[in-house]
VEXPAMI-709170 format. One record per residue (C-alpha): x, y, z; residue number from 1. Coordinates in steps of 0.05 Angstrom, whole numbers, plus 5000, padded with zeros to 4 digits. Each point is the difference from the previous one (the first is absolute). Layout:
# VEXPAMI-709170
<atom><x>X</x><y>Y</y><z>Z</z><resi>NUM</resi></atom>
...
//
This chain:
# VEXPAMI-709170
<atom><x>9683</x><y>3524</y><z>9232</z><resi>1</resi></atom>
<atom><x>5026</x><y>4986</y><z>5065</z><resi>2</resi></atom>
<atom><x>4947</x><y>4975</y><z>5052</z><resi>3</resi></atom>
<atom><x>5027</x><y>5016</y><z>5075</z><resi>4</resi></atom>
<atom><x>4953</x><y>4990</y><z>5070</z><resi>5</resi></atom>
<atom><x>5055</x><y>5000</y><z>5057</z><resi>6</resi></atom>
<atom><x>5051</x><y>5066</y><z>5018</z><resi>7</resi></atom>
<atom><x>5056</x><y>4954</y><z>4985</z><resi>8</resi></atom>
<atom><x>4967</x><y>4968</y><z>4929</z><resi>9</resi></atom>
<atom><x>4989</x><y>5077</y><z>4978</z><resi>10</resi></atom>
<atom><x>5078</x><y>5022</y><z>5033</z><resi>11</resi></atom>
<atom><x>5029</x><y>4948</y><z>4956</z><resi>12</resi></atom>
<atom><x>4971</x><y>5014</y><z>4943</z><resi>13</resi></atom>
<atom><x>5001</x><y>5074</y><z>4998</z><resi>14</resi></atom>
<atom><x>5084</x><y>4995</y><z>5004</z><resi>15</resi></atom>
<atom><x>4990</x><y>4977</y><z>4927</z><resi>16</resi></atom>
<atom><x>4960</x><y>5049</y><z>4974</z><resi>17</resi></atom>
<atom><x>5028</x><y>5051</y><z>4963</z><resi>18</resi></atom>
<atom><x>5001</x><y>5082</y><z>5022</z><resi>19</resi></atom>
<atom><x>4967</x><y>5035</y><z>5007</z><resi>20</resi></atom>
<atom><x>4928</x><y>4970</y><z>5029</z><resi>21</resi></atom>
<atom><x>4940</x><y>5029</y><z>4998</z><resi>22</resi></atom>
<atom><x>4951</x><y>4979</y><z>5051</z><resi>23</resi></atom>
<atom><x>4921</x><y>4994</y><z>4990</z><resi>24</resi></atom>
<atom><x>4969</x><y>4984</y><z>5070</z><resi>25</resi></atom>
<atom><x>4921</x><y>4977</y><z>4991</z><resi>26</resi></atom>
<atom><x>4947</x><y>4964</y><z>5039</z><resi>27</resi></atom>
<atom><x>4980</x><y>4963</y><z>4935</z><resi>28</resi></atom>
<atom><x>4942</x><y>4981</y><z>4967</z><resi>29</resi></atom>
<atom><x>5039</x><y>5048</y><z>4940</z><resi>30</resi></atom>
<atom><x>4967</x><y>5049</y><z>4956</z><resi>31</resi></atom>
<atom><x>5023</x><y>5033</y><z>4941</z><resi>32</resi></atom>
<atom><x>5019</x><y>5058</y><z>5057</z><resi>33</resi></atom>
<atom><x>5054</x><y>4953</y><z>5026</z><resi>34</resi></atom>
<atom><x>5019</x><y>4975</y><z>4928</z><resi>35</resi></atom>
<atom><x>5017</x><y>5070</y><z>4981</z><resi>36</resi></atom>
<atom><x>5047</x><y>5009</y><z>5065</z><resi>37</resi></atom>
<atom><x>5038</x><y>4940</y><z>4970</z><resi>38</resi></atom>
<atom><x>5000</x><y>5028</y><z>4945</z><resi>39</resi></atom>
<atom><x>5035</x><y>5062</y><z>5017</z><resi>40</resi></atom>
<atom><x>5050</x><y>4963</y><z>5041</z><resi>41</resi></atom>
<atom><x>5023</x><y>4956</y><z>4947</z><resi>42</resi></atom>
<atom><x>5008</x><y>5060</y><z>4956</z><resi>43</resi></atom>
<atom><x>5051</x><y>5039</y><z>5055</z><resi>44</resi></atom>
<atom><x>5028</x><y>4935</y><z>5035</z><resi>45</resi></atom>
<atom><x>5046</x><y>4939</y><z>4981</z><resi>46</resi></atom>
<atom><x>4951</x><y>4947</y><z>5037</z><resi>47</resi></atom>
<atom><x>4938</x><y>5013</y><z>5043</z><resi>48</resi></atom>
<atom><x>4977</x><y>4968</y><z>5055</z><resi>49</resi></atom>
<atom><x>4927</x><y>4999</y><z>5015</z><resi>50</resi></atom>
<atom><x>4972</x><y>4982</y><z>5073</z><resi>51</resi></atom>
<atom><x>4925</x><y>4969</y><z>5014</z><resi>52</resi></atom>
<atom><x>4983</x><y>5009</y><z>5071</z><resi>53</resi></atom>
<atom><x>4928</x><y>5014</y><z>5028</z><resi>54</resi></atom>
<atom><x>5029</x><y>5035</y><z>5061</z><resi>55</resi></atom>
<atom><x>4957</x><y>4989</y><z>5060</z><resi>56</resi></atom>
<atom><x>5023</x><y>5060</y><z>5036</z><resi>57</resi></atom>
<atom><x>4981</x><y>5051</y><z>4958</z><resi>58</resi></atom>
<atom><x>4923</x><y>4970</y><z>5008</z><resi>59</resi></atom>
<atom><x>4957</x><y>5019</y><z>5072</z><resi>60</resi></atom>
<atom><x>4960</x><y>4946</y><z>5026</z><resi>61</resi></atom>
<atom><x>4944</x><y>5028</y><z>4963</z><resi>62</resi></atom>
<atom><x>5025</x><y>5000</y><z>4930</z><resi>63</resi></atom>
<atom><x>4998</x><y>4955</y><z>4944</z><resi>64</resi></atom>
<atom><x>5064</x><y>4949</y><z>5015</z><resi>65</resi></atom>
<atom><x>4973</x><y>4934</y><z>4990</z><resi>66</resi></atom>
<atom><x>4950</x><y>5029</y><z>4942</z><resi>67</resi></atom>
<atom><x>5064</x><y>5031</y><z>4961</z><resi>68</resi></atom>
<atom><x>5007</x><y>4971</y><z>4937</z><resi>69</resi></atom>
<atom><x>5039</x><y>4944</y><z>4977</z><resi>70</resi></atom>
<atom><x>5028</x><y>4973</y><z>4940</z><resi>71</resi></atom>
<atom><x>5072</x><y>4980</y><z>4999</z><resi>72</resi></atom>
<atom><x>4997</x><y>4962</y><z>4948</z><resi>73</resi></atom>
<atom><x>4977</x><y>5042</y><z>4952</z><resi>74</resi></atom>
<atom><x>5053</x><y>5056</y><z>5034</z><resi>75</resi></atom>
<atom><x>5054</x><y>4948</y><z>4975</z><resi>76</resi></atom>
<atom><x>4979</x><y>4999</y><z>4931</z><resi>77</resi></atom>
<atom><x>5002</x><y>5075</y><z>4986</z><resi>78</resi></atom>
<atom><x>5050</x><y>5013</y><z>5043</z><resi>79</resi></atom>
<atom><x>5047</x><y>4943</y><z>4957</z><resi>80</resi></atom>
<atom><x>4962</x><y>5024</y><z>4928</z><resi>81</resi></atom>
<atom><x>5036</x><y>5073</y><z>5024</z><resi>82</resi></atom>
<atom><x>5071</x><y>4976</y><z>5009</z><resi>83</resi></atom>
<atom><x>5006</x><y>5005</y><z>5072</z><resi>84</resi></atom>
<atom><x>5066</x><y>4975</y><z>5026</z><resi>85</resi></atom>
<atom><x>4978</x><y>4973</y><z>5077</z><resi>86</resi></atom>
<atom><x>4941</x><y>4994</y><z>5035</z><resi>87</resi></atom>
<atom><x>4996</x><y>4997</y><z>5082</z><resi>88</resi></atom>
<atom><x>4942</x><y>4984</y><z>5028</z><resi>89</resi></atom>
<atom><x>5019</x><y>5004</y><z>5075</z><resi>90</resi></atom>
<atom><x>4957</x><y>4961</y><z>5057</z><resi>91</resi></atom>
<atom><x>4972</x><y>5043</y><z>5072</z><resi>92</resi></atom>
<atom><x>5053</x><y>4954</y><z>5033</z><resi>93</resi></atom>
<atom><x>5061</x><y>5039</y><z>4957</z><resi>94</resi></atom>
<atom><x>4962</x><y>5065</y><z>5004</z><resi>95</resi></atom>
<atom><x>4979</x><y>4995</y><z>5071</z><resi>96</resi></atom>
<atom><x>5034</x><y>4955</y><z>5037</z><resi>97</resi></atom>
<atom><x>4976</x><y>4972</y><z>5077</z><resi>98</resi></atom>
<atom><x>5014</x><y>5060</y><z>5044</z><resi>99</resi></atom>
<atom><x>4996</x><y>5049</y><z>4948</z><resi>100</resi></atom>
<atom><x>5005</x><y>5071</y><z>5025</z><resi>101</resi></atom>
<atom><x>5033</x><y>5051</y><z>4960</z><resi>102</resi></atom>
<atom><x>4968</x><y>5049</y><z>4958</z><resi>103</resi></atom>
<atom><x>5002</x><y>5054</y><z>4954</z><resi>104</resi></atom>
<atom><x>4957</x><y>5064</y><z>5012</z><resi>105</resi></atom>
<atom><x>5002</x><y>5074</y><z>4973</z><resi>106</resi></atom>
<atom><x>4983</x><y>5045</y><z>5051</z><resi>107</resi></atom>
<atom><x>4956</x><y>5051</y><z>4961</z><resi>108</resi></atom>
<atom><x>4984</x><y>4987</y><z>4934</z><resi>109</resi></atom>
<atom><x>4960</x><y>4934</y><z>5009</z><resi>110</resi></atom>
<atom><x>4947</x><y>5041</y><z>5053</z><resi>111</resi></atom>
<atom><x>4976</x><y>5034</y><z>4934</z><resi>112</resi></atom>
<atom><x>4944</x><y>4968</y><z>4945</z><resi>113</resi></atom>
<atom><x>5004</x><y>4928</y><z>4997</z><resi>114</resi></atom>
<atom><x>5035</x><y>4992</y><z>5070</z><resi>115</resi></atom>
<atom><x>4947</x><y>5038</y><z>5033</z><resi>116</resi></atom>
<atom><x>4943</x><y>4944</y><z>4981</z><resi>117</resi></atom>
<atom><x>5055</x><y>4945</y><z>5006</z><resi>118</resi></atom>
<atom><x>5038</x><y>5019</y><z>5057</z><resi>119</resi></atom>
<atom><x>5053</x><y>4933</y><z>4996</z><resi>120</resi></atom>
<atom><x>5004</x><y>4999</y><z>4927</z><resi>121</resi></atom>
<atom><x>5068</x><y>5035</y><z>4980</z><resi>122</resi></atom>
<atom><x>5040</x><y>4978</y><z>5066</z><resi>123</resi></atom>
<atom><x>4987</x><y>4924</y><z>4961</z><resi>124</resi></atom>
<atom><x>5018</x><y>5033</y><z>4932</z><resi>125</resi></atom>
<atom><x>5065</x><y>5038</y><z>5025</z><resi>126</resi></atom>
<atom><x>5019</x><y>4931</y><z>5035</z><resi>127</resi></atom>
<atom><x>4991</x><y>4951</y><z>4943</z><resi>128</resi></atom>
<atom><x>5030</x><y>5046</y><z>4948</z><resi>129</resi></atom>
<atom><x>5063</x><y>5009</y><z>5047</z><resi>130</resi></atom>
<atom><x>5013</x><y>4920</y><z>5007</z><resi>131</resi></atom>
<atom><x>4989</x><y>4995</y><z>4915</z><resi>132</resi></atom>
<atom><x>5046</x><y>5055</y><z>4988</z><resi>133</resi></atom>
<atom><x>5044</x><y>4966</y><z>5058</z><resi>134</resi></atom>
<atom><x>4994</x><y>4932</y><z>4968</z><resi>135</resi></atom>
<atom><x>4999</x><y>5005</y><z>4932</z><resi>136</resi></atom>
<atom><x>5037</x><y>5064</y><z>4992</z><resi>137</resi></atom>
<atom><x>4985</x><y>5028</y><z>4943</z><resi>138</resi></atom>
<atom><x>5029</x><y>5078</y><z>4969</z><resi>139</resi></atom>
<atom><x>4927</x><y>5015</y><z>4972</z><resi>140</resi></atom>
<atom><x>4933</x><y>4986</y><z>5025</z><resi>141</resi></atom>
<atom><x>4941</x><y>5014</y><z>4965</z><resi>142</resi></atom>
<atom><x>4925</x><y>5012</y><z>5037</z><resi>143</resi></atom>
<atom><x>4944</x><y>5029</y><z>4962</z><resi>144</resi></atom>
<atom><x>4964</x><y>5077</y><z>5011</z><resi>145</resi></atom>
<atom><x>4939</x><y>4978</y><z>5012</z><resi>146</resi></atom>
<atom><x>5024</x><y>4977</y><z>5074</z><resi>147</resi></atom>
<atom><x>5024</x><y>5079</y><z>5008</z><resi>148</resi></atom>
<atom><x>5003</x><y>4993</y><z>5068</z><resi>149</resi></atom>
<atom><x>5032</x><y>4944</y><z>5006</z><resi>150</resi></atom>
<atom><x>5053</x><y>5026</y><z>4943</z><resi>151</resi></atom>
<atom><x>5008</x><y>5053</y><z>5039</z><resi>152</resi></atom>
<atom><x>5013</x><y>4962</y><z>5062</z><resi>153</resi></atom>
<atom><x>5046</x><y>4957</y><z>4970</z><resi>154</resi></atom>
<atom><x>5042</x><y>5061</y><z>4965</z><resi>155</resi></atom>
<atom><x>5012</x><y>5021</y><z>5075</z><resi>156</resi></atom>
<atom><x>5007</x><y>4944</y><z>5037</z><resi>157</resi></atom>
<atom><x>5054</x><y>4988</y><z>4945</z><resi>158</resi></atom>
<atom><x>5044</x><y>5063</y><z>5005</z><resi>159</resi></atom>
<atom><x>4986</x><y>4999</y><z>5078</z><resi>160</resi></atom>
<atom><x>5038</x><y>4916</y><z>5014</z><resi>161</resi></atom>
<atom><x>5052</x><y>5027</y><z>4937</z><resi>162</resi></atom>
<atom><x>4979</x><y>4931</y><z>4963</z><resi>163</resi></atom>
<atom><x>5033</x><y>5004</y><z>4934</z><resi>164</resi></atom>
<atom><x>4943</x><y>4987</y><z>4958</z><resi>165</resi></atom>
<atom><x>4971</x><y>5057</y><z>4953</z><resi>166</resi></atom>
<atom><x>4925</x><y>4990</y><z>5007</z><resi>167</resi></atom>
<atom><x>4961</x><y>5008</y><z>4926</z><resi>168</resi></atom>
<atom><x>4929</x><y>5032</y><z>4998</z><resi>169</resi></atom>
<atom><x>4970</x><y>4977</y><z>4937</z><resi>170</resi></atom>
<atom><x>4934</x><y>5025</y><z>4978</z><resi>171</resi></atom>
<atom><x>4923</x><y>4962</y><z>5017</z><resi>172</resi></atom>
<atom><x>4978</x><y>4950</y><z>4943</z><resi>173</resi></atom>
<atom><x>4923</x><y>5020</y><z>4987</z><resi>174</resi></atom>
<atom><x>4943</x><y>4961</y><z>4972</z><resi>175</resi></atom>
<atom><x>4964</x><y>5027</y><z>4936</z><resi>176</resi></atom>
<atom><x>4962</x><y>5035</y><z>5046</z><resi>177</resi></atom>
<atom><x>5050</x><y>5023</y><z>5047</z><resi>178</resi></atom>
<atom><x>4995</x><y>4961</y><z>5060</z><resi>179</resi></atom>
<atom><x>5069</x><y>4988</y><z>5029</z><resi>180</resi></atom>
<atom><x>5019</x><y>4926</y><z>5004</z><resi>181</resi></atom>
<atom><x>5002</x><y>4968</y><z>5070</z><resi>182</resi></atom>
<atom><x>4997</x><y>4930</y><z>5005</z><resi>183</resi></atom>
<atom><x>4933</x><y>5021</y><z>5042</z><resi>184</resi></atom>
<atom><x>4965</x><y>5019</y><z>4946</z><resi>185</resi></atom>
<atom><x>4985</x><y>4929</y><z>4999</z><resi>186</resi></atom>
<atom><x>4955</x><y>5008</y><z>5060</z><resi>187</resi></atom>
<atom><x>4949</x><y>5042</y><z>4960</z><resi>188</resi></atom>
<atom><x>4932</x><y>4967</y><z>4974</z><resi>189</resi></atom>
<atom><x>4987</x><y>5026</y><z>4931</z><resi>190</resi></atom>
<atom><x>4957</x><y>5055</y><z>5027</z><resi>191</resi></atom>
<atom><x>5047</x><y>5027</y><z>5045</z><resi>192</resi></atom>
<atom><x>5053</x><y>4994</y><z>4943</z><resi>193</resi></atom>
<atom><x>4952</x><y>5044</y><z>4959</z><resi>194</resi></atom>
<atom><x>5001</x><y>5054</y><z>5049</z><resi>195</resi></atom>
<atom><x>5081</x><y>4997</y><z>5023</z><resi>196</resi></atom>
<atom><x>5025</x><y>5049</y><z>4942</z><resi>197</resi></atom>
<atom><x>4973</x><y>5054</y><z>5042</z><resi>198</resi></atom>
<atom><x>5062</x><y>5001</y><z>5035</z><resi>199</resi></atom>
<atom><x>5039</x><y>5016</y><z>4940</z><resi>200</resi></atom>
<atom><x>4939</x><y>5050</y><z>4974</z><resi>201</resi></atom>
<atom><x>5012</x><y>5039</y><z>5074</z><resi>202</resi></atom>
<atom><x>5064</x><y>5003</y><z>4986</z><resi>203</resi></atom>
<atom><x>5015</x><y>5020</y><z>4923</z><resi>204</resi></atom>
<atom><x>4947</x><y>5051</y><z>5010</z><resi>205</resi></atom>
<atom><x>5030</x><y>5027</y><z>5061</z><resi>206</resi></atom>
<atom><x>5073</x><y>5009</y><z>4962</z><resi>207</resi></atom>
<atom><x>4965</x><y>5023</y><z>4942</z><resi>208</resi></atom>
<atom><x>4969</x><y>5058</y><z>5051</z><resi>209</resi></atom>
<atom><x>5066</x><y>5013</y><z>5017</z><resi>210</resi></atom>
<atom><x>5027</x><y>4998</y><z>4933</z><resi>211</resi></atom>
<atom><x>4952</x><y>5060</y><z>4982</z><resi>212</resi></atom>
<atom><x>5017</x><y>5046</y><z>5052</z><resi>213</resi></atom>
<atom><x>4959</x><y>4970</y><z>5066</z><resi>214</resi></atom>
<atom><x>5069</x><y>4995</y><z>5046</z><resi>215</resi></atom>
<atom><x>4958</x><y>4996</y><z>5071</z><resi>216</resi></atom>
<atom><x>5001</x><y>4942</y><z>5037</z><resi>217</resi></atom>
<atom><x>4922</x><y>5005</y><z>5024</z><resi>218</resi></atom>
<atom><x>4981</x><y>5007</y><z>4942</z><resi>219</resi></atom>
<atom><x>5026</x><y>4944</y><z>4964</z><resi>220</resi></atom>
<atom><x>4989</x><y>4958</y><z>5063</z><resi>221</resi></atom>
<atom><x>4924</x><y>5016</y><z>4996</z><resi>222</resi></atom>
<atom><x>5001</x><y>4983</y><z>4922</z><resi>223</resi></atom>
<atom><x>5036</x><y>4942</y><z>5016</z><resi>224</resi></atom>
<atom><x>4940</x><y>4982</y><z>5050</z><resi>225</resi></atom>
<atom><x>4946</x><y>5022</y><z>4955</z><resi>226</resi></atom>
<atom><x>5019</x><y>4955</y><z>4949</z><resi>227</resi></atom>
<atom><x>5006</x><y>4935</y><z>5048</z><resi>228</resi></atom>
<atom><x>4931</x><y>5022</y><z>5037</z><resi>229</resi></atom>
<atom><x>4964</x><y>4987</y><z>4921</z><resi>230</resi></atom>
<atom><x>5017</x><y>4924</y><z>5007</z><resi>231</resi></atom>
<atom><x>4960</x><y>4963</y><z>5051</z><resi>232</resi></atom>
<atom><x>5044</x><y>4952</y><z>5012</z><resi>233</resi></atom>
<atom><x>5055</x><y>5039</y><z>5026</z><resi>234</resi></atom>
<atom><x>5009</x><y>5006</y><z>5072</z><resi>235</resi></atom>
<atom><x>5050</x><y>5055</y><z>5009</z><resi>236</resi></atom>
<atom><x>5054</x><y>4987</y><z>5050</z><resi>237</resi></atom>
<atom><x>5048</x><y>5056</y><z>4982</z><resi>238</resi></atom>
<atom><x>5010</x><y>5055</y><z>4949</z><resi>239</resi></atom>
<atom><x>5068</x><y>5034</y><z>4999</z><resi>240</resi></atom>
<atom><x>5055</x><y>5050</y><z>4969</z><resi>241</resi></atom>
<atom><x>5064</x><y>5000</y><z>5039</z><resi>242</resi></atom>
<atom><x>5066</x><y>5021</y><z>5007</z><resi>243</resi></atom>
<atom><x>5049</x><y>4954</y><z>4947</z><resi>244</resi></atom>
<atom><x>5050</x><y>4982</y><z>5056</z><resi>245</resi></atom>
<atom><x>4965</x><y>5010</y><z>5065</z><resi>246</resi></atom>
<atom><x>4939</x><y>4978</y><z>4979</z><resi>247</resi></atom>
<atom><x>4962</x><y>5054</y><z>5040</z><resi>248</resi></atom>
<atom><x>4927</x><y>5028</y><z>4983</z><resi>249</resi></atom>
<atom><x>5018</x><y>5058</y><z>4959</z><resi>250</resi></atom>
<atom><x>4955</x><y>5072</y><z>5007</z><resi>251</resi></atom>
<atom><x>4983</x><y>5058</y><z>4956</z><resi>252</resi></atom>
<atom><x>5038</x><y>5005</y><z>4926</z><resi>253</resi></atom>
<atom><x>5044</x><y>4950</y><z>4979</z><resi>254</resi></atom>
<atom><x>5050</x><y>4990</y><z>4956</z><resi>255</resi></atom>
<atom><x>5011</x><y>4927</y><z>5007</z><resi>256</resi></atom>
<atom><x>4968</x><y>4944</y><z>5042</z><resi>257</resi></atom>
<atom><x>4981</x><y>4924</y><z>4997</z><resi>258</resi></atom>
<atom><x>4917</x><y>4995</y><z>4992</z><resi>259</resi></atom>
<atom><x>4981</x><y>4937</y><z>5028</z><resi>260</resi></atom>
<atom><x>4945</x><y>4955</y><z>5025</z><resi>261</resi></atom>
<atom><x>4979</x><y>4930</y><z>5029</z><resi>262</resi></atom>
<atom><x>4927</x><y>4982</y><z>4979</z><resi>263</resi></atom>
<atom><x>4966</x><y>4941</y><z>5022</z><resi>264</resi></atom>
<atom><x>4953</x><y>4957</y><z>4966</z><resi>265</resi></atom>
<atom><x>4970</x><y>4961</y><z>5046</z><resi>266</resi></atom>
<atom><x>5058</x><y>4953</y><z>5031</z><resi>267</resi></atom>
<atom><x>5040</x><y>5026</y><z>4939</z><resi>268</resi></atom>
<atom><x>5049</x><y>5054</y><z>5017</z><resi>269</resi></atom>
<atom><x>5035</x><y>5039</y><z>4946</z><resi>270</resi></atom>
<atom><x>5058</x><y>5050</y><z>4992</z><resi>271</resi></atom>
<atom><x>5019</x><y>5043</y><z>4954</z><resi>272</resi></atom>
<atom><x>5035</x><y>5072</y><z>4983</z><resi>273</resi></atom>
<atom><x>5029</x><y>5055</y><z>4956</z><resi>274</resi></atom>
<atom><x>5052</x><y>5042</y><z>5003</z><resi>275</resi></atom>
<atom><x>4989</x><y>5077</y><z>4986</z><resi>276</resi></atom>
<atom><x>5054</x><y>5054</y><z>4972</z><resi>277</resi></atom>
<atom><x>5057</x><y>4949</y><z>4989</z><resi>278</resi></atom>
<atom><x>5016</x><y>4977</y><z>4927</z><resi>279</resi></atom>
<atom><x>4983</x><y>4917</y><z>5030</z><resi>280</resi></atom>
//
């Protein structure tokens, strides 16, 4: 396994890899989320490249930068156990060079869900995924569903800049319980770790609603809600089911929509979603 830091270490050895390259872009601190995004790049891809970068510019002043966890170490390890071909772990000073001002933003779908708590968020994700695809250019790269919006945002911004790069959904790794693996998760004290499934309970119960015939949207909002308001714990930031592509609050029947939330637990803040009436 190839270690690279620099733009030129990582241009020089990506002319020796062989074609086609998958691309995993993380922040680190890797979870068995991450390992199985590896996983399905090695099995559609000649090499794969994976990037660590705890992007600053996708974090507001308030958020958890410094606190993010860290392990690179460890990151190495699995990442070299799962036969990854080069690694680039890129400083601010190659991302963001002194007098850094060109960015990446999607006009409408980043007002919606996440962007509307995190207004800067996605302008730093669109802009950091450009430069890897730019630098390491890769024909796959592979991000994981339980970032929907940020899938989503990607899938555009993709087809929009004509980058030559199929982006890969692949499905959220669970815990036995069903919480969805974030490298925050790590965050939670064991109480609050008790009481974090109820995301996935709000959820599964709300696409099991609409499974069995309960297509409108307030309703399975307000199931969704009932569910989280049993947990003390949970403070509800949002509860939604959208539009697939534009992301938009969806009314009356439906025949397909993302359900999704963000629940805090304290400082904790957790994602997660479904997808209703698509075979997913």
């Amino acid at each position: 396994m190839i270690l690279t830091s620099t733009l030129n270490e990582l241009r020089e050895a990506r002319s020796g890899l062989l074609n086609p390259v998958g691309l995993v872009p993380t922040m680190g601190f890797l979870h068995e989320g991450h390992i199985s995004l590896v996983r399905c790049a090695k099995g559609e891809n000649e090499s794969v490249v994976v990037s660590i970068y705890v992007n600053p510019t996708q974090f507001a002043p308030t958020e958890d930068l410094k606190a993010y966890p860290r392990n690179t170490e460890r990151d190495l390890a699995l990442l070299e156990n799962e036969g990854v071909d080069l690694v680039w772990s890129p400083s601010d000073q190659d991302m963001y060079p002194p007098g850094f001002q060109t960015w990446v933003e999607l006009e409408r779908l980043t007002k919606f869900l996440e962007g509307s708590y995190r207004p800067e968020h996605f302008r730093g994700v669109a802009t950091v995924v450009s430069k890897l695809f730019n630098a390491v250019q890769p024909q796959r790269a592979y991000f994981g569903q339980k970032d929907a919006q940020q899938a989503v945002v990607i899938t555009r911004m993709t087809q929009d800049l004509n980058f030559p790069v199929e982006v890969i959904i692949c499905p959220t790794i669970r815990e036995a319980d069903g919480l969805a693996l974030s490298s925050r998760n790590s965050y939670l004290n064991p109480e609050e770790r008790r009481g974090a499934p109820v995301l996935y309970r709000a959820l599964s119960g709300a696409k099991e609603a609409f499974e069995s015939g309960i297509i409108d949207s307030e309703e399975l909002h307000t199931h969704m809600l009932e569910v989280l308001e049993n947990e003390p714990l949970a403070e509800v930031e949002y509860v939604s089911v959208a539009d697939l592509e534009t992301l938009e609050e969806l009314d009356g029947p439906i025949t397909r929509g993302l359900l999704s939330m963000a629940v805090r637990f304290r400082t904790t803040r957790l994602i997660d979603n479904m997808i209703v009436g698509v075979d997913h």
